[in-house]
C-alpha positions in Angstrom: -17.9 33.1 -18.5 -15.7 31.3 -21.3 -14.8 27.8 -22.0 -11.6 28.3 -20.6 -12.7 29.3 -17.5 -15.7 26.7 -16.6 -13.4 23.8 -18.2 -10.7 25.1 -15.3 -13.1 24.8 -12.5 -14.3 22.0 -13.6 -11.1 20.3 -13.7 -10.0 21.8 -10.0 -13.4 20.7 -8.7 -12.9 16.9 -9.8 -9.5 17.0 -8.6 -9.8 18.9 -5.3 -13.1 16.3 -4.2 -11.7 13.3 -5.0 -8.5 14.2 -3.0 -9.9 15.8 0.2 -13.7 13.1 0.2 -14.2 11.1 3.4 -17.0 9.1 4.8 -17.7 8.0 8.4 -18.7 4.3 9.5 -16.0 3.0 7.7 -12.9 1.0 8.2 -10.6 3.4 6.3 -12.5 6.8 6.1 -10.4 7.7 2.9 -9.3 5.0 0.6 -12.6 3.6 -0.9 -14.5 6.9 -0.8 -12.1 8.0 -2.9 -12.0 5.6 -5.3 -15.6 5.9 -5.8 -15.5 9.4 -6.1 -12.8 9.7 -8.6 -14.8 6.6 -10.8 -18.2 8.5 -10.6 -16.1 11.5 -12.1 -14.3 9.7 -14.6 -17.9 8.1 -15.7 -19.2 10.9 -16.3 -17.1 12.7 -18.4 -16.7 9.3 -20.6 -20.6 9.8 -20.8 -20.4 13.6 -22.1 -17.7 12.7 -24.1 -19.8 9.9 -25.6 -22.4 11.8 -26.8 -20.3 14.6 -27.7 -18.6 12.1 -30.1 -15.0 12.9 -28.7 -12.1 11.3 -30.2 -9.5 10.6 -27.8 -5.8 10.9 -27.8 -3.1 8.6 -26.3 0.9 8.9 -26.5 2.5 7.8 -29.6 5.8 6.2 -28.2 6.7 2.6 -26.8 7.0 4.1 -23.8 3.4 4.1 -23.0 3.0 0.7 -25.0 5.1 -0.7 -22.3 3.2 0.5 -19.4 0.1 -0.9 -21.1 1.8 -4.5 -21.3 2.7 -3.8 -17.4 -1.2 -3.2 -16.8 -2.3 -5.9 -19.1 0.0 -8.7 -16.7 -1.7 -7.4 -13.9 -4.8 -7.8 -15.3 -3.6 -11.3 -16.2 -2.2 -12.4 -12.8 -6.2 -12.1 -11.7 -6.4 -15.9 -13.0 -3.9 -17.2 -10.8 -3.9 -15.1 -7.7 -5.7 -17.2 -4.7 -7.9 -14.2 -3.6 -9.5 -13.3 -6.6 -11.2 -10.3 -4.9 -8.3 -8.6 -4.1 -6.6 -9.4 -7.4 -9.8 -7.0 -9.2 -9.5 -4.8 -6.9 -5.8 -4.1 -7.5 -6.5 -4.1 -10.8 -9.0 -1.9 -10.7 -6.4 0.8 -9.2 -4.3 0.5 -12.3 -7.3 0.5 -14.5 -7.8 3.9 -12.6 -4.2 5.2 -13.2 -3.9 4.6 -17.2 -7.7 6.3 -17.1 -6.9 9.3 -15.5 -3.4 9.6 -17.6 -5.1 9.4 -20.8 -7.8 12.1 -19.6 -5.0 14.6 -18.6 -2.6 13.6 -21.4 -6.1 15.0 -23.7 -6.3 17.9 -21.2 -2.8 18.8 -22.3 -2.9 17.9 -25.2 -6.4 20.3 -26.0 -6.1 23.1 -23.4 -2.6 23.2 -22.2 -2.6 26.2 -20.4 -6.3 26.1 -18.6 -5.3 22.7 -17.7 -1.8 23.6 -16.0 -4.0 26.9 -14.0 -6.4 23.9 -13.0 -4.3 21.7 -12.1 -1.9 24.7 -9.4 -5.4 25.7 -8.1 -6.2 22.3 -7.3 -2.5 21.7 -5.7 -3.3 25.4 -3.7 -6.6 24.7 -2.2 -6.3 20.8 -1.5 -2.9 21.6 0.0 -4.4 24.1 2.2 -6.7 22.1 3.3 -4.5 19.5 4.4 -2.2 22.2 6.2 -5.2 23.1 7.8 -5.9 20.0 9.5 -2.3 18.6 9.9 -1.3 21.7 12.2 -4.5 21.1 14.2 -3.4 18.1 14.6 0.4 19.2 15.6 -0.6 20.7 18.6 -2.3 18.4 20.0 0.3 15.8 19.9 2.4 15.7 23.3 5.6 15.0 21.7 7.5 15.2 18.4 8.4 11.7 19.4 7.9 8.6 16.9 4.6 6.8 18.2 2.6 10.8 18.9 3.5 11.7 15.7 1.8 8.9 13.9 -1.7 10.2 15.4 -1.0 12.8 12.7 -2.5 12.6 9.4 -4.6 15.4 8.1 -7.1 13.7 6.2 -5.0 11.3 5.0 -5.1 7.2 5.9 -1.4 7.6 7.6 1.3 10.1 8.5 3.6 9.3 5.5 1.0 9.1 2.9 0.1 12.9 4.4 4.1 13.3 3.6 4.7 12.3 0.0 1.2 14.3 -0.8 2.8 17.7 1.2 5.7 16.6 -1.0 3.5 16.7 -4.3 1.4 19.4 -4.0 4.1 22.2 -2.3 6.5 21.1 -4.9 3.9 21.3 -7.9 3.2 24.8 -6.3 6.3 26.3 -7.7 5.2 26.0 -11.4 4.2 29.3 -10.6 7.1 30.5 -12.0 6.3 29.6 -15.0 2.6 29.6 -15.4 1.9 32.8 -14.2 3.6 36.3 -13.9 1.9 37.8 -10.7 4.2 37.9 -8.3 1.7 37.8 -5.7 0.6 34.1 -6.6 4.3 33.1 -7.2 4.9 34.6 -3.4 2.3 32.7 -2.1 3.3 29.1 -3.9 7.0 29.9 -2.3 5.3 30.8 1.0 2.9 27.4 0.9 6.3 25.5 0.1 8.2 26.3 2.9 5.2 25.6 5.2 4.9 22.5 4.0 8.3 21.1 4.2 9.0 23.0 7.5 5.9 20.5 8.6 6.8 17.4 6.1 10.1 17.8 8.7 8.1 18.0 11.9 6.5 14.9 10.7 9.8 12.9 10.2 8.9 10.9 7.5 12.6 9.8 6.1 11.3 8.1 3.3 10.0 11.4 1.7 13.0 13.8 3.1 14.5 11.7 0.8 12.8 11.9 -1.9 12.2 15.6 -1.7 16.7 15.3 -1.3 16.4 13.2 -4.8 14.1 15.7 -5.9 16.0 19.0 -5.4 19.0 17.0 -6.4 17.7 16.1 -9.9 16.5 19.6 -10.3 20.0 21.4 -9.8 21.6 18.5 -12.3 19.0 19.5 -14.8 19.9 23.3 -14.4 23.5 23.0 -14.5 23.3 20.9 -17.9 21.1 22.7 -19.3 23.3 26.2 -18.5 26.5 24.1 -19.2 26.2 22.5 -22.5 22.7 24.6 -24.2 25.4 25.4 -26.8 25.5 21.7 -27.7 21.6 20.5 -27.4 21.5 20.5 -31.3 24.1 18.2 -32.0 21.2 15.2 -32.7 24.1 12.5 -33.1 25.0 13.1 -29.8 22.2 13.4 -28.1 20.9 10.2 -29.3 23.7 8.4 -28.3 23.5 10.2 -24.6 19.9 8.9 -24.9 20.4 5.1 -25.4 23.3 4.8 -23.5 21.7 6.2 -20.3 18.4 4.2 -20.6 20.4 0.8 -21.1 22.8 1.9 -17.8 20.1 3.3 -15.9 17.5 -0.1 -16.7 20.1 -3.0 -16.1 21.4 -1.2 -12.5 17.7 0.1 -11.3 16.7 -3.6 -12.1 20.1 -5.1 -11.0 19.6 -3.2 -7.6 16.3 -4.2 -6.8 16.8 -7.9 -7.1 20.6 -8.2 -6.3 21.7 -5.7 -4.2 18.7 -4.7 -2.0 17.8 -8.2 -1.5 21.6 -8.8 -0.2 21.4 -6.0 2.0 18.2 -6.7 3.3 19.4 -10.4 4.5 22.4 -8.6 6.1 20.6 -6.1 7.9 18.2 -7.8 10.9 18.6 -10.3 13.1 16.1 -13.1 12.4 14.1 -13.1 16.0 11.4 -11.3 17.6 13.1 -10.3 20.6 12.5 -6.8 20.8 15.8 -5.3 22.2 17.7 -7.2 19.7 15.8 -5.6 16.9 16.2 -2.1 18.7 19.4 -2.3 19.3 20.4 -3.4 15.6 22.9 -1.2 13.8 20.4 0.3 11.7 18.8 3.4 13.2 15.7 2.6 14.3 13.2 -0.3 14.3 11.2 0.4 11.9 13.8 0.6 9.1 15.2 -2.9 10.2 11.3 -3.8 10.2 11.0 -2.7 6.6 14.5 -4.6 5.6 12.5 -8.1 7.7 9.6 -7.4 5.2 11.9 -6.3 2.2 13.9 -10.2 3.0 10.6 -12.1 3.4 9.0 -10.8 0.1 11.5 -12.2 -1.7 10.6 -15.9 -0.4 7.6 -15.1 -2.2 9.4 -14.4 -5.6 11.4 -17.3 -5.5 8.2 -19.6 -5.0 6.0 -17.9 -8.1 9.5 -16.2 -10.3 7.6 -15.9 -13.4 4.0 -15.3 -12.4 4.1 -13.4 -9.0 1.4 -14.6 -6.3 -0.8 -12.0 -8.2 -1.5 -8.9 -7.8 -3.3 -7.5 -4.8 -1.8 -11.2 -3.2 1.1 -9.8 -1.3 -0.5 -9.7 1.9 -2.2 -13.4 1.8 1.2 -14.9 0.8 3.3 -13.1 3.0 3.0 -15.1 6.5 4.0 -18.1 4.2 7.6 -17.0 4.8 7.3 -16.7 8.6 6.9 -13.8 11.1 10.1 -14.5 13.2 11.9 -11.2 13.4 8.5 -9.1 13.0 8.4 -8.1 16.7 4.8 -6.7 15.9 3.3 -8.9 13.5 4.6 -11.9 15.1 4.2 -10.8 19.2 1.3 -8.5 18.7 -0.5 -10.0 15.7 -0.3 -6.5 13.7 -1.1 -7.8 10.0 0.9 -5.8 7.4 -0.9 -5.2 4.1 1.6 -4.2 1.8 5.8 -4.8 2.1 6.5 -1.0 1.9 8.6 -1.0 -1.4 6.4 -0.5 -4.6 9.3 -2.3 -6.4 9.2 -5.4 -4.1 5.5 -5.7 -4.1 5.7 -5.4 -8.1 7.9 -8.3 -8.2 6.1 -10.3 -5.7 2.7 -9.6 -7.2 4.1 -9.8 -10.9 7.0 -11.8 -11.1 10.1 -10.6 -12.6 8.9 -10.1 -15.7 6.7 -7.6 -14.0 8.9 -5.7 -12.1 11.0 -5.6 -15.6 8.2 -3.6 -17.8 8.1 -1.5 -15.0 11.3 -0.1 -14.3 11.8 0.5 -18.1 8.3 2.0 -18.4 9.9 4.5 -15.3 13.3 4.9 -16.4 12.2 5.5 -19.9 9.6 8.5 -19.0 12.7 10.2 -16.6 15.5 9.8 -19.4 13.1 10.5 -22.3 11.9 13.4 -20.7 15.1 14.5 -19.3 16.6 14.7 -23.2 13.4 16.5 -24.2 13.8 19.1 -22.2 17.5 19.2 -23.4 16.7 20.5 -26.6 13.6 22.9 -25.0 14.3 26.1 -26.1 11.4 28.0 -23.9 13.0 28.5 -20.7 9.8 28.7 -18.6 8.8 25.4 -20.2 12.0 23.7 -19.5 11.1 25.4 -15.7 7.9 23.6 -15.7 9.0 20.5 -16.6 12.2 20.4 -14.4 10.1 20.6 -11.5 7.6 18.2 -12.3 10.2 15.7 -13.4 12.4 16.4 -10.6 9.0 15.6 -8.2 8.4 12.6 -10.3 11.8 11.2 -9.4 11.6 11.9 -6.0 8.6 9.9 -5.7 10.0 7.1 -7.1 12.5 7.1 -4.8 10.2 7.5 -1.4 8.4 4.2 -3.4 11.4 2.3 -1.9 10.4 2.8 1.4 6.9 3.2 1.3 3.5 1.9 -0.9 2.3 5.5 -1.7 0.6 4.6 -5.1 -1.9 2.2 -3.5 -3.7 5.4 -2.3 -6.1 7.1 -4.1 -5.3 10.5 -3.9 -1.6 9.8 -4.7 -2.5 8.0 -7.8 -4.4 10.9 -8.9 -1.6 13.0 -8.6 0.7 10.3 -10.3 -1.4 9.8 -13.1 -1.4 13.7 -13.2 2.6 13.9 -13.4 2.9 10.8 -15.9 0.5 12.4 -18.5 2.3 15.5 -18.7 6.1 13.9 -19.0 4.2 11.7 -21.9 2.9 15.0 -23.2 6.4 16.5 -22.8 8.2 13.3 -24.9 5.4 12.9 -27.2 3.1 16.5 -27.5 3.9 16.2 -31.8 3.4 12.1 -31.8 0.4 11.2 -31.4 -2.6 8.4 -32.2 -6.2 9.4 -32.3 -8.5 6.4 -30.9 -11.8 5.8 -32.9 -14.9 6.7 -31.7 -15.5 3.4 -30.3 -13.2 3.8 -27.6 -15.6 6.0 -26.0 -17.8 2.8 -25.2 -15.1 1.5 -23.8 -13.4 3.6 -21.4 -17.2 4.4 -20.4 -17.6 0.6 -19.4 -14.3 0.4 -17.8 -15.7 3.2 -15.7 -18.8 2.1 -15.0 -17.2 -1.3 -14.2 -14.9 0.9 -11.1 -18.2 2.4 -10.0 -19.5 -0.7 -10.0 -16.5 -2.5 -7.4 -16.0 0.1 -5.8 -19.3 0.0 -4.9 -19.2 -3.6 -3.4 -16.1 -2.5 -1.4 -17.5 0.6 -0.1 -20.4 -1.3 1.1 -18.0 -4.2 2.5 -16.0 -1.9 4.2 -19.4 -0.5 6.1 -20.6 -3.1 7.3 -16.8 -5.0 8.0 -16.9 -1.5 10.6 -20.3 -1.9 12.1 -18.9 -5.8 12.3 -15.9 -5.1 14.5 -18.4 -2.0 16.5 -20.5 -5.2 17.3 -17.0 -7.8 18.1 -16.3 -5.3 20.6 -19.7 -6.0 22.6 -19.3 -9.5 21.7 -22.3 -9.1 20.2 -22.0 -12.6 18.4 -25.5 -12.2 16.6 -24.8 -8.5 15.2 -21.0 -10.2 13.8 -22.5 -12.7 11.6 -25.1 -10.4 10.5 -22.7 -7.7 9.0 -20.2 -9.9 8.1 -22.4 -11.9 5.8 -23.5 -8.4 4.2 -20.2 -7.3 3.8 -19.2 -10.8 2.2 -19.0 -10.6 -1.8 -17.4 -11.8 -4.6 -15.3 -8.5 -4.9 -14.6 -8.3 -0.9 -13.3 -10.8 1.5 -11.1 -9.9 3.4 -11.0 -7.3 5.9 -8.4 -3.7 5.4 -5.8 -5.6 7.4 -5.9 -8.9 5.6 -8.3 -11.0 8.0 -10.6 -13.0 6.0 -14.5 -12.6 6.7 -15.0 -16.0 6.5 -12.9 -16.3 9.4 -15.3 -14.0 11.5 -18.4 -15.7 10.5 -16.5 -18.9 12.3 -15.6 -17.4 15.1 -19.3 -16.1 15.9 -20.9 -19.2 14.8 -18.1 -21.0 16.9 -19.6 -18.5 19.9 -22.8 -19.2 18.9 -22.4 -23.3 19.4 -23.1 -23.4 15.7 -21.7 -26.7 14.5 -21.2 -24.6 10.8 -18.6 -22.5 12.1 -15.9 -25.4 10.8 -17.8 -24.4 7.2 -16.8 -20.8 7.7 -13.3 -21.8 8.9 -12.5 -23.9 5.8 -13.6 -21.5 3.6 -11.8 -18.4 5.3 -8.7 -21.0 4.5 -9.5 -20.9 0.6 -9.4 -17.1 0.6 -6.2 -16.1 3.0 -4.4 -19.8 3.3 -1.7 -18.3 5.5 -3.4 -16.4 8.5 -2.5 -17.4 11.6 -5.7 -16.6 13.6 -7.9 -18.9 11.0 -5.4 -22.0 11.4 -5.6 -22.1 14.5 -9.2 -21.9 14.8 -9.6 -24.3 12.0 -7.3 -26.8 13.8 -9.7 -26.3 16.9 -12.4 -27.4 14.5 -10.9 -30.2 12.9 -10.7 -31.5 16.0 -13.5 -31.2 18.2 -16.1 -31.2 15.6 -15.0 -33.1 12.8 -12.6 -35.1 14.9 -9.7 -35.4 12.2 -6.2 -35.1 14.4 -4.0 -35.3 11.5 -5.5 -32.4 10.3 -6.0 -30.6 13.4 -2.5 -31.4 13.8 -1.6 -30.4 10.3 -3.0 -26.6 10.7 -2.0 -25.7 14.4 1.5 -26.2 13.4 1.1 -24.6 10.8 0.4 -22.1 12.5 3.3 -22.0 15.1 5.7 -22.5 11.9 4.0 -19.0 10.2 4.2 -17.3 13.8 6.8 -19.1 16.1 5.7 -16.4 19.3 2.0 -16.9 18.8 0.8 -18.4 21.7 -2.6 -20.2 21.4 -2.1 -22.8 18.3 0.6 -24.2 20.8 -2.0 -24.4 24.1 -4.5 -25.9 21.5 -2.3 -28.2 20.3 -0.9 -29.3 23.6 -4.2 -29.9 25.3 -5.3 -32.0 22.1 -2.4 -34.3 22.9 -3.5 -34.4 26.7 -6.9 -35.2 25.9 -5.5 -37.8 23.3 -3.4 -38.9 26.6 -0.4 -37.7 25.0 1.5 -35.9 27.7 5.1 -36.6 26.1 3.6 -34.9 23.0 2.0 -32.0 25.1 5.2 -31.3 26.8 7.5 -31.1 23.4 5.0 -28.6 21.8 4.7 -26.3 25.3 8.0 -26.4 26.0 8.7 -24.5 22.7 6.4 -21.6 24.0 8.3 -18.6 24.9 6.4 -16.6 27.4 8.8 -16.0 30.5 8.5 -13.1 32.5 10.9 -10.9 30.5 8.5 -10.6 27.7 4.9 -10.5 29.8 6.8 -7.0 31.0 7.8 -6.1 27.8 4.8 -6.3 26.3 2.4 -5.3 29.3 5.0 -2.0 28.6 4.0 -1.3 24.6 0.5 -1.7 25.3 0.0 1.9 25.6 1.3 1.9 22.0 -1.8 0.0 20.7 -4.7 2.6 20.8 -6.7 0.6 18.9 -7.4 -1.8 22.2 -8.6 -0.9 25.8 -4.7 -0.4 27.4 -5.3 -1.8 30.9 -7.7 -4.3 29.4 -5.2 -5.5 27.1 -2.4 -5.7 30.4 -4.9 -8.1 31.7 -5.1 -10.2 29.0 -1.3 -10.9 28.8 -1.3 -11.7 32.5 -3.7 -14.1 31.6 -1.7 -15.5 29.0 1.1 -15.8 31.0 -0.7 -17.6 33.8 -2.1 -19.9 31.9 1.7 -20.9 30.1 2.3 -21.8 34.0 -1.0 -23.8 34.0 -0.5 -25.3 30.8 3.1 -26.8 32.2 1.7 -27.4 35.4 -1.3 -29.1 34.0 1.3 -31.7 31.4 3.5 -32.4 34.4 0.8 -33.9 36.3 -0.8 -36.0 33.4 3.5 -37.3 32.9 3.2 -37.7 36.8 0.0 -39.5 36.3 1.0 -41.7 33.6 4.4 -42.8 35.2 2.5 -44.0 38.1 -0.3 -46.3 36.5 2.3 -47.8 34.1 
């Protein structure tokens, strides 16, 4: 067995495990696992190239300099961010991608033609396996409606992420043509295509029909130049100007679109209220896009508070609720907690700032144009092939980023990172800048340093599931136990953005532990803007330190951050009653909306929510509602009460 041959299974190995690994007892099965696996990887080959004394390449263009600078503010934005844990951890993902681009950018750069067989039997098998458990999956769904076809997701965290990686890895499929001449593989790549979007159509993800539209879109424009005008690719003057003047146009209205124009059609889109018909019944299509242009509006409230430092990165979901839930029906009525504001751009310039988003749409509109007039003056037809289809795929996944927050998973960043490195290695295979020997020491730190986080997060994310196992069986005891061994200085916050600090209270709080106000306060350092810890901290405030004004101050708060949820309002109001403030108590429950309209409404999409006991969770809203009547009921008779002994 040759070189060749053990450094392409070597290569498919890495790539197929840390794209298909999963591990039970965990909150997401997928995401961390991942990131661990892929770390371990990259550590050890920075360890065999350490001793193998291995001098490594990187691009030779600004283009990748830029991108640096973009990963270099993120890494900056850690010392301002207020959760410092997620802020790492974010950074840590980038740290990841520029990692894995410089390893396949060598790859290329070395072995080009092992690595591109490597790299379409990783696509092959990985997408197989996915197919294999997505139609599983597709019949036994009992609809094609919207809400069964989100209990499909392969072995992915989430139906669209399983979209935009069916989307990658058919589409990466068809360099076939122009890596190999059987006709037997190149039958079978067109055969795995076609199964793959026939089910990436099933699946209805719009956001990646989209982008594979974009996709196939780009591809025909590249063919019909290249046919139309390869009598012309020499003219250099020419080119060059075709060059600068489409990266200037392209930057200013990318950039000019993402904070102009989306942001004005996002404000024009929704109504602001969490009544669900209205929302429904909107003139967009469906809810869920009119949700994403609620999110797409709100995110901007947190540019214009932090315009040339974003909230920093990994922030987004702690400073989100600052803007207010109204319009959210499901975050606001149902307390669903969104982690991310499903537009890559909009979480960029949120996270970032301007400036951010900025480096980064001229670090993406650079690789597409500079690639695009590379493979203008390609004379190899199968390598202009190649590269038209991974370009073309590359800009369709830019494009499904509006819509979506695909590069936050692991397995898509691999495949990113896989795409970028050979578009560098496309613009810049004769320019390029060997790194002394040093750098070996450091990208084997900067491994060992991912290993090392994702180590505390795996082990967060354990016990944060055994945690809510044991809140299920109110077993108060078992709570604090796992949450304090999930609690770190690299994890504190829970996948959907609920601090652990807030946890520890609330079992202390069961526990008749005066402390839990200690856990309360610091779950407010960490996420300042959750709803569920104001009010429990205003609870506190009160009745064991005994401070009103603050009690006061975080209940409403907490109605101001989420005007439909219910209990900092009965908190708040029985304060006042028990201060002997029924004037007080009646302004504050009057503003509670919770007629019988909405009790149905929501008794009716609690089916929806699997993650809850449905008929338990019916009960519970009953209860709600019955004690809105008592609440009124209750505030009546004190203003009775008080009319008659004055």
């Amino acid at each position: 067995m040759n070189s060749h041959t053990i450094r392409t299974a070597c290569i498919s190995l890495g790539i197929i495990a840390s794209c298909v690994i999963g591990l039970p007892d965990l909150y997401d099965k997928f995401l961390i696992a991942r990131f661990v696996a892929i770390a371990i990887g990259l550590a050890i080959l920075f360890l065999f190239a350490l001793f193998g004394k291995k001098r490594w390449l990187v691009p030779y263009t600004p283009i990748f300099n830029i991108y640096l600078l973009f990963t270099l503010l993120g890494g900056c934005s850690i010392l301002w961010a207020t959760n410092t844990a997620e802020a790492v951890f974010a950074f840590s993902t980038q740290l990841l991608t520029l990692l894995i681009i410089i390893v396949f950018y060598n790859l290329l750069s070395k072995d080009y033609h092992s690595t591109k067989k490597a790299l379409w039997i990783s696509a092959a098998i990985i997408l197989a396996v996915y197919l294999f458990f997505t139609v599983i999956q597709l019949f036994h769904v009992e609809s094609f409606s919207y809400e069964q076809l989100y209990r499909v997701s392969g072995i992915n965290s989430h139906k669209n992420l399983l979209a935009i990686m069916l989307l990658v890895l058919s589409a990466f499929l068809l360099t076939a043509f122009s890596i190999f001449e059987n006709k037997l593989l190149i039958g079978f790549s067109v055969f795995m295509f076609v199964v793959a979007i026939v089910i990436l159509i099933l699946l209805k993800s719009r956001a990646v029909l989209l982008g594979l539209i974009v996709a196939v879109g780009f591809f025909g424009i590249m063919m019909i130049v290249r046919v139309c005008h390869c009598k012309n690719r020499n003219d250099a003057k020419r080119v060059n100007y075709g060059y600068r003047l489409s990266l200037i146009v392209s930057v200013v209205l990318v950039y000019a679109f993402l904070t102009v124009g989306l942001r004005w059609f996002a404000s024009r889109s929704v109504p602001h209220t969490s009544t669900k018909s209205e929302i429904e019944h909107n003139i967009l299509s469906t809810s869920s896009l009119a949700e994403r242009c609620l999110l797409w509006e709100k995110t901007y409230h947190i540019a214009d508070k932090h315009p040339m430092t974003g909230c920093g990165i990994g922030n987004w979901q702690i400073h989100f609720p600052d803007a207010g839930l109204e319009g959210l029906y499901r975050a606001d009525v149902w307390n669903v907690n969104f982690t991310k504001p499903h537009n890559e751009y909009l979480g960029i310039l949120s996270e970032t700032g301007y400036l951010g988003l900025l480096l980064y749409i001229i670090f993406l509109v650079s690789i597409i144009v500079s690639t695009f007039f590379a493979l203008y003056k390609t004379q190899n037809r199968k390598e202009f092939l190649f590269g038209a289809i991974v370009l073309s795929l590359f800009a369709g996944t830019c494009v499904n980023a509006l819509f979506d927050f695909p590069n936050s998973r692991i397995e898509h960043i691999i495949w990113m990172g896989i795409l970028i490195a050979y578009l560098l290695h496309i613009i810049t295979h004769d320019k390029q800048k060997n790194l002394g020997k040093v750098w070996n020491v450091v990208f084997l730190l900067l491994a060992l340093m991912l290993v090392a986080i994702g180590g505390f997060r795996l082990k967060g994310e354990r016990n944060t599931f055994r945690m809510q196992q044991a809140l299920k069986s109110s077993d108060w005891k078992a709570v604090e136990h796992f949450g304090y061994q999930a609690l770190s200085v690299f994890y504190t916050i829970d996948p959907v953005g609920l601090p652990l600090q807030w946890y520890l209270g609330k079992a202390k709080k069961k526990m008749e532990n005066p402390k839990a106000i200690e856990s309360f306060r610091k779950a407010q350092h960490f996420a300042p803007y959750c709803k569920e810890n104001l009010n429990d901290l205003g609870l506190a405030e009160y009745y064991t330190a005994h401070n009103l004004n603050k009690a006061e101050f975080y209940l409403k708060e907490a109605i101001r951050i989420s005007p439909n949820y219910i209990y900092p309002y009965f908190n708040l109001a029985y304060i006042y009653l028990s201060e002997n403030e029924p004037q007080k108590a009646k302004v504050v429950a009057d503003d509670i909306y919770f007629d019988e309209h909405k009790r149905d409404v929501m008794k009716e999409d609690a089916v929806f929510f699997e993650s809850f006991n449905t008929e338990a969770l019916r009960m519970k809203i009953d209860a709600d509602y019955k004690a809105t009547i008592l609440l009124h009921n209750t505030i009546l008779d004190n203003l009775r009460n008080k009319s008659t002994s004055e």
